[in-house]
C-alpha positions as CSV (number, residue, x, y, z in Angstrom):
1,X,-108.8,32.2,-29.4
2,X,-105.2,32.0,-28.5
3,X,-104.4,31.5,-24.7
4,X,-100.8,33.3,-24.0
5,X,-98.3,31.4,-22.2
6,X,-96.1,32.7,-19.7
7,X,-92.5,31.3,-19.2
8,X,-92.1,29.5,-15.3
9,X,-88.5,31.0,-15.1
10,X,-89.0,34.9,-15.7
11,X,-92.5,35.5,-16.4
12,X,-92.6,36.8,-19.3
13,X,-95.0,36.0,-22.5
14,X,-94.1,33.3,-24.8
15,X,-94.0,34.0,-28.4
16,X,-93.3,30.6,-30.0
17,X,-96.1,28.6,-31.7
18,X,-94.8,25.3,-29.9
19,X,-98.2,23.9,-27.6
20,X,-95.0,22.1,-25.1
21,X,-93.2,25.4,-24.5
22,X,-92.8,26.3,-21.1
23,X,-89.7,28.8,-21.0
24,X,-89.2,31.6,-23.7
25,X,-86.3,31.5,-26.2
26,X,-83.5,33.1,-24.0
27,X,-84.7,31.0,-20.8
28,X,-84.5,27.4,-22.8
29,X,-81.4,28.6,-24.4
30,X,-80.0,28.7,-20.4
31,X,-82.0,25.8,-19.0
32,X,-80.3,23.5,-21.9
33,X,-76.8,24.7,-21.7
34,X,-77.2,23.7,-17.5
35,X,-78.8,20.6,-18.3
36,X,-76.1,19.5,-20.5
37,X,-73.4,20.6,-18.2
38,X,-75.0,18.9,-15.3
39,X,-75.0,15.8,-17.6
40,X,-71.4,16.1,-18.5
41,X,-70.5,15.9,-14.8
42,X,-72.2,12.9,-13.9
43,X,-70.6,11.3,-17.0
44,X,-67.5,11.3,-14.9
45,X,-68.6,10.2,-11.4
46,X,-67.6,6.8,-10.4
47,X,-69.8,4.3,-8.5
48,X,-68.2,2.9,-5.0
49,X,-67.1,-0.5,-6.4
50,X,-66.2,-3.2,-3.7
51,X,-63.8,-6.6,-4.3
52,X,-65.5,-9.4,-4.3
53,X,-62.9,-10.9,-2.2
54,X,-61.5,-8.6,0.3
55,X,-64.0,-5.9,0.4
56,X,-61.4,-3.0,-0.7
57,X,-62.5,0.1,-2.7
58,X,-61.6,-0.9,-6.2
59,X,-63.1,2.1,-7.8
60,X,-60.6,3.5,-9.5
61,X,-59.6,0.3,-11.7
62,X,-61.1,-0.4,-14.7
63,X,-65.2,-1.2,-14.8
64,X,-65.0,-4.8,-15.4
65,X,-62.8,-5.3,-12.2
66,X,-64.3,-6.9,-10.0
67,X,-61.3,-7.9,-7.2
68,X,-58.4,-6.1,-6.6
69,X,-55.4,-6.6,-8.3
70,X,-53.8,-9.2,-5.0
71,X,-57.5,-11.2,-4.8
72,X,-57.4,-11.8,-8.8
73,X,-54.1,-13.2,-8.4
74,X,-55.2,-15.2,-5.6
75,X,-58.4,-16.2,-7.5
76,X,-56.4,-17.4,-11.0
77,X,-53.8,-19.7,-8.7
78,X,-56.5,-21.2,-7.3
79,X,-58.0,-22.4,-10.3
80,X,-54.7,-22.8,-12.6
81,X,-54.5,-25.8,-9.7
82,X,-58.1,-26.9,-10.5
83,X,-57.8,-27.3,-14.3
84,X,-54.3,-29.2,-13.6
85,X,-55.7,-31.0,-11.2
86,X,-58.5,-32.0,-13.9
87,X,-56.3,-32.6,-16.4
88,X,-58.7,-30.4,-18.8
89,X,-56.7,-27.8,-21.2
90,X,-57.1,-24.5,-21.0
91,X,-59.8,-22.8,-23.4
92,X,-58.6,-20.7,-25.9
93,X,-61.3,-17.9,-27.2
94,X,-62.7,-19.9,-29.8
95,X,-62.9,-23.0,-28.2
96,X,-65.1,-24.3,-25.7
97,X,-64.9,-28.2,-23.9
98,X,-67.6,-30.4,-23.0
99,X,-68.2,-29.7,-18.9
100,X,-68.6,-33.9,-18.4
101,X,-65.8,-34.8,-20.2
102,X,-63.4,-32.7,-22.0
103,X,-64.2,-32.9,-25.6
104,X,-63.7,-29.9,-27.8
105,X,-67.6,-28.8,-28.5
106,X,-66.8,-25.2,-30.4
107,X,-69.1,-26.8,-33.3
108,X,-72.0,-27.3,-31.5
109,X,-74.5,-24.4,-31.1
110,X,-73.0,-22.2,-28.7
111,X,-75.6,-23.1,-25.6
112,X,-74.1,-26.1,-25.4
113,X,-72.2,-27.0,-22.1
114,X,-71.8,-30.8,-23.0
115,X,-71.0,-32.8,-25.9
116,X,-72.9,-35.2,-28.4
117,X,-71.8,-38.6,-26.5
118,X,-72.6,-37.2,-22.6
119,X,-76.2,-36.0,-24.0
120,X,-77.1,-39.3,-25.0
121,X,-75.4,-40.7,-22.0
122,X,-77.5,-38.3,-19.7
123,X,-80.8,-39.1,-21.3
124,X,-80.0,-42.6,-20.7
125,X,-79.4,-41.8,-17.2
126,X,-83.0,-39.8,-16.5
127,X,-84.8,-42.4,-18.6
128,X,-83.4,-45.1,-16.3
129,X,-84.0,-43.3,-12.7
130,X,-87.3,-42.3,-14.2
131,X,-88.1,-46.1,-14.8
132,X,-86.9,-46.7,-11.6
133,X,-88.3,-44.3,-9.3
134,X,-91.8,-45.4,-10.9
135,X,-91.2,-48.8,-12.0
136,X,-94.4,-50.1,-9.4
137,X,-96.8,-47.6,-10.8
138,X,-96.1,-48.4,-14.2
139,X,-96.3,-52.2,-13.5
140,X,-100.3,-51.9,-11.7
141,X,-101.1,-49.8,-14.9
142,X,-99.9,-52.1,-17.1
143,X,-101.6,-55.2,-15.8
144,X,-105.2,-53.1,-15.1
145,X,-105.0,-52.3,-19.3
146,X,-104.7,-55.9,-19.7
147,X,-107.2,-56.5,-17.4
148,X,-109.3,-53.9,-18.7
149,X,-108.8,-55.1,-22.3
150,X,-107.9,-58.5,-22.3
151,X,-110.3,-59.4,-25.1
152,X,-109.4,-56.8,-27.9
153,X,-105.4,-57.8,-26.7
154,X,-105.9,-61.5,-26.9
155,X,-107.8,-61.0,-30.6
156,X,-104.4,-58.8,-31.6
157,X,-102.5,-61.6,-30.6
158,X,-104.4,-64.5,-32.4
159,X,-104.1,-62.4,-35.6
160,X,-100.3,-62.4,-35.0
161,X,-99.9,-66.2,-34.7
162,X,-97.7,-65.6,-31.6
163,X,-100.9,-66.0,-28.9
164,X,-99.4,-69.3,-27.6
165,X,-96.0,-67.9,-26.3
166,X,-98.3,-64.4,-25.6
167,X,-100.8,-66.2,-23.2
168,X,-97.9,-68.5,-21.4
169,X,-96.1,-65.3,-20.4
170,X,-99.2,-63.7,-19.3
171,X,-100.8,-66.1,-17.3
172,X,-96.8,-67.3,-15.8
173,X,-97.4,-63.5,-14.9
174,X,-100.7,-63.4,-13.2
175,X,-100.0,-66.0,-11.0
């Protein structure tokens, strides 16, 4: 059996067959039309927007501003004099420079902030502080290994034909 639904805005019975109905027909008619004018308003309501440099109400300029028209101008001088001071070009759109040292990199993938010679340069430069930083460590764990295995290493060796030279710069080494 059929429970009837009343509607929450007037009372009255609702006829529909929908089991989410909560007003009648004339009642969602109104509730709808104030819903979407409601919406409509807020479409047009602009958030407080603050410059980034002085702090003025820059709500009425376009959504992407983000200073005011005297702080951008402010903000582009002052790094016009840092690219001339570089000596790096300007970027057009399409292309994009290499952050280390100015190469054109547009046809790498677009992630890339550096070019193909300053990568290799750069993993150069970890591999070597890495070496350094734990050069000592390395060195103890190297000679317990050979310690460890001296056997197995000097049979290696003696299959090579090279144990001679192998065994003077070890034991030169140990000493």
């Amino acid at each position: 059996m059929k429970e009837n639904k009343f509607c929450i805005d007037c009372g009255a019975e609702i006829t529909n067959n929908s089991p989410l109905s909560v007003r009648c027909t004339p009642c969602q008619k109104e509730h709808r039309r104030k819903r979407n004018n409601a919406n409509r308003c807020k479409k047009h309501i602009r958030k407080l927007r603050f410059c980034l440099g002085c702090g003025k109400d820059i709500s009425k300029l376009p959504n992407r501003a983000i200073r005011c028209p005297y702080c951008a101008l402010a903000y582009n001088n002052h790094y016009v004099k840092l690219w001339k001071r570089k000596n790096i070009p300007r970027t057009t759109p399409n292309e994009r420079l290499c952050s280390r040292c100015g190469k054109d990199i547009s046809d790498l993938n677009y992630q890339a902030e550096i070019c193909k010679d300053c990568r290799i340069w750069n993993k150069k430069r970890v591999d070597r502080d890495y070496y350094w930083k734990h050069k000592a460590e390395m060195n103890r764990k190297a000679k317990q290994y050979y310690l460890d295995n001296k056997e197995s290493i000097l049979e290696y060796y003696k299959k090579k034909r090279r144990f001679d030279r192998f065994k003077a710069n070890i034991e030169g080494k140990e000493e």
